[in-house]
C-alpha positions in Angstrom: 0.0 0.0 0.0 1.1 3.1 -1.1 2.7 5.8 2.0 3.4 9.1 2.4 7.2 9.8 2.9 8.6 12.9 4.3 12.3 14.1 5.2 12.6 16.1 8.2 15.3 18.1 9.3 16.3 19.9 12.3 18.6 22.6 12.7 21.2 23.6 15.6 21.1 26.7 17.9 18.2 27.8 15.1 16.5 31.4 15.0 13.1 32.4 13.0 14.9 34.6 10.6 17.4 31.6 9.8 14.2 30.2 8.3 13.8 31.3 4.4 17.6 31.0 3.9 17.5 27.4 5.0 14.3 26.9 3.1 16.3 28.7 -0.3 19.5 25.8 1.0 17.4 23.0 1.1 15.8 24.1 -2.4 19.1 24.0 -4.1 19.7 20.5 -3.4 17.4 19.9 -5.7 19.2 21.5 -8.4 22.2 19.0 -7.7 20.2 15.9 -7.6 17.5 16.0 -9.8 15.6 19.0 -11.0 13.7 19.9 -14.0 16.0 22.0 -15.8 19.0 21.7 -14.0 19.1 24.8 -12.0 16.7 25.7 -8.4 13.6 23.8 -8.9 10.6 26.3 -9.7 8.5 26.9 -6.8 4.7 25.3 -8.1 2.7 26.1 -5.4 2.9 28.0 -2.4 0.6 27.6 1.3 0.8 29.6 4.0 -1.1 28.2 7.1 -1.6 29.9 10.2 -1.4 28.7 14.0 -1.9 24.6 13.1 -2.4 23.1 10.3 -6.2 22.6 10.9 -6.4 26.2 10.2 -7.4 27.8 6.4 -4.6 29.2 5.1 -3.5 32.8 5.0 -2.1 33.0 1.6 -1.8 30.3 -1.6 -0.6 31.1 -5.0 -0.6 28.8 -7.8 2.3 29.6 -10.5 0.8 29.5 -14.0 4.8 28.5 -15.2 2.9 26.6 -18.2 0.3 29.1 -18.9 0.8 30.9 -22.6 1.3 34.4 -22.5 1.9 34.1 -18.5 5.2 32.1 -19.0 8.1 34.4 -18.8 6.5 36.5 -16.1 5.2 33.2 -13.8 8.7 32.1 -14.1 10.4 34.9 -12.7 8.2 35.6 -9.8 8.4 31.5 -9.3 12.4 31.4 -8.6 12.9 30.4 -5.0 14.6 33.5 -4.4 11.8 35.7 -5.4 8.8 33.3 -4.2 10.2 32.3 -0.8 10.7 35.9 0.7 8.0 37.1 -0.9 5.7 34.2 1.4 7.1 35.2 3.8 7.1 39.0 4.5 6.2 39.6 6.9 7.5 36.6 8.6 5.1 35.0 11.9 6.9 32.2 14.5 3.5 30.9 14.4 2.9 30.2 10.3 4.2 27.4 8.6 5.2 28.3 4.9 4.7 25.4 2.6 6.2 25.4 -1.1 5.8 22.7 -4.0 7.8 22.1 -6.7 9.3 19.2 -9.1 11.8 17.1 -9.6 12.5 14.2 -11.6 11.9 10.5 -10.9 11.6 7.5 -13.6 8.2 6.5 -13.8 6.6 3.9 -15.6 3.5 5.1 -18.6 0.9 2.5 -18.9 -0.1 1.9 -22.6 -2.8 -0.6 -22.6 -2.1 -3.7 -22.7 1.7 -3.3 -23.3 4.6 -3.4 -21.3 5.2 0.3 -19.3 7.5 2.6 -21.1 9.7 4.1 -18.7 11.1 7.9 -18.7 12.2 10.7 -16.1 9.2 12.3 -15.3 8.4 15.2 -12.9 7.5 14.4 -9.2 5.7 16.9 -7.4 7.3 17.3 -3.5 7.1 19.9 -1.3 9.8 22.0 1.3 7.6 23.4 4.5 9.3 25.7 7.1 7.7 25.6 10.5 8.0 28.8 12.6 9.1 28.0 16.2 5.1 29.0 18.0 3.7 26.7 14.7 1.1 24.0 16.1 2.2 24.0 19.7 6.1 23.6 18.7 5.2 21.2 15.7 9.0 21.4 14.6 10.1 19.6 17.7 8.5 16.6 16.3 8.8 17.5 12.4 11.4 19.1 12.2 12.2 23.7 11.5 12.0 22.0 7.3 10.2 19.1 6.9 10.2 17.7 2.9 6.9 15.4 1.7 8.0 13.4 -1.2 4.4 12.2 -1.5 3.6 8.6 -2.2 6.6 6.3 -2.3 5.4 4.6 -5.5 8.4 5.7 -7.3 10.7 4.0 -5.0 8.6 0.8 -4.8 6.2 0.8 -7.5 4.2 -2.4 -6.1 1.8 -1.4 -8.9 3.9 -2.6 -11.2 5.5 -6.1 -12.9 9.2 -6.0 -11.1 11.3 -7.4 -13.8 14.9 -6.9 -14.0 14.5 -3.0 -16.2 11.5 -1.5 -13.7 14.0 -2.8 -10.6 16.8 -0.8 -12.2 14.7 2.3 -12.4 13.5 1.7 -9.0 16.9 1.3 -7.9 17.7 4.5 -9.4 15.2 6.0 -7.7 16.5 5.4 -4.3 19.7 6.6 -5.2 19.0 9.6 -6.0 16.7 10.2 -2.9 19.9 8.7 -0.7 22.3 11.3 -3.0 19.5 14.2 -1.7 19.9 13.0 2.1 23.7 13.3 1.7 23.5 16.4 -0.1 21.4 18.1 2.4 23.6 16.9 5.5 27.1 18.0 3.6 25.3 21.6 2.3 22.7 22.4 5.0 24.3 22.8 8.3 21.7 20.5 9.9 22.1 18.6 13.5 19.3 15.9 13.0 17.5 14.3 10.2 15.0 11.7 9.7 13.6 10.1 6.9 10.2 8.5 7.7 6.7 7.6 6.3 3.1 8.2 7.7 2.3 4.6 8.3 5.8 4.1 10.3 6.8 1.6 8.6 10.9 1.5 7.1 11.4 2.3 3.6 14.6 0.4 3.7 12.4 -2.7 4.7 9.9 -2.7 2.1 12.3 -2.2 -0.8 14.5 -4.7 0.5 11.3 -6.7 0.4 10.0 -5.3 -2.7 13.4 -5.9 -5.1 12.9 -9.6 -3.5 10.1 -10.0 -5.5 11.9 -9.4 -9.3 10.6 -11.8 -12.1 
């Protein structure tokens, strides 16, 4: 059964107004490992929630990056460096600032019948910063940035026939999200991270269990 997966990440001796830099760090990591077009992923999406998370959010914007006519424009406002401060000005210890963007992951396309035709496709994820009053001191549990991956279908794909190309690509998969984890802790200045899924269960377990299973 498909699981969310998230990466959180804490931070030593941290202040509030270390928090868009290290968002804008963790961001380029992406751009080493496996972004779109090779530079700072394009923020997608951004959600700004106050108090908890059961609250409505303050602010959301939705990037038309794709939209004719909107393109150029869109993607200037959408660089990190503009969208992230611009979130979060002015900046609250209780908000949480949420940002989505894509990176890519080889994913199997269905054709009827036929065997899945396999290509590097974008992955949505997301990058949250937590201000330190967030959700009764949600960071001490999630982290100051806490990553959501989404579903960990690309790095199982129990969907899908295991034979010896779709374990490659899942293999590669999990490389590049173990090259991320290393990235982050080398470029970030972090203390503590923890890679972990909403059911609890290991990743490392079920792909262990998972690449078992090859035809």
């Amino acid at each position: 059964m498909a699981d969310q997966l998230f990466l959180s990440l804490w931070y030593p001796d941290f202040r509030s107004a270390a928090l868009a830099p290290a968002l804008l760090g963790v961001l380029r990591q992406f751009a080493l490992i496996g972004s779109v077009t090779g530079d700072t992923p394009l923020i997608r999406a951004v959600t700004v929630y106050p108090l908890a998370w059961s609250e409505t959010p303050v602010y959301t914007r939705i990037y038309d990056i794709d939209k004719p006519g909107l393109g150029d424009i869109e993607t200037e406002q959408a660089q990190p460096h503009v969208a992230v401060p611009a979130a979060m000005e002015p900046q609250h210890d209780d908000f949480a600032y949420e940002f989505e963007a894509e990176w890519l992951l080889w994913q199997p396309q269905l054709q009827g019948g036929l065997d899945p035709v396999w290509r590097r496709a974008p992955a949505r994820f997301s990058v949250v910063g937590l201000g330190p009053e967030f959700d009764e001191q949600a960071y001490e549990t999630n982290g100051q940035i806490r990553i959501g991956f989404g579903i960990d279908t690309p790095f199982l794909q129990e969907e899908v026939d295991l034979d010896a190309q779709a374990s490659a690509h899942v293999r590669e998969n999990v490389a590049q999200l173990v090259l991320l984890v290393h990235s982050i802790e080398k470029n970030c200045g972090i203390s503590t991270r923890l890679l972990w899924s909403e059911s609890g269960e290991s990743l490392a377990e079920k792909l262990i269990a998972r690449l078992q299973q090859v035809n």
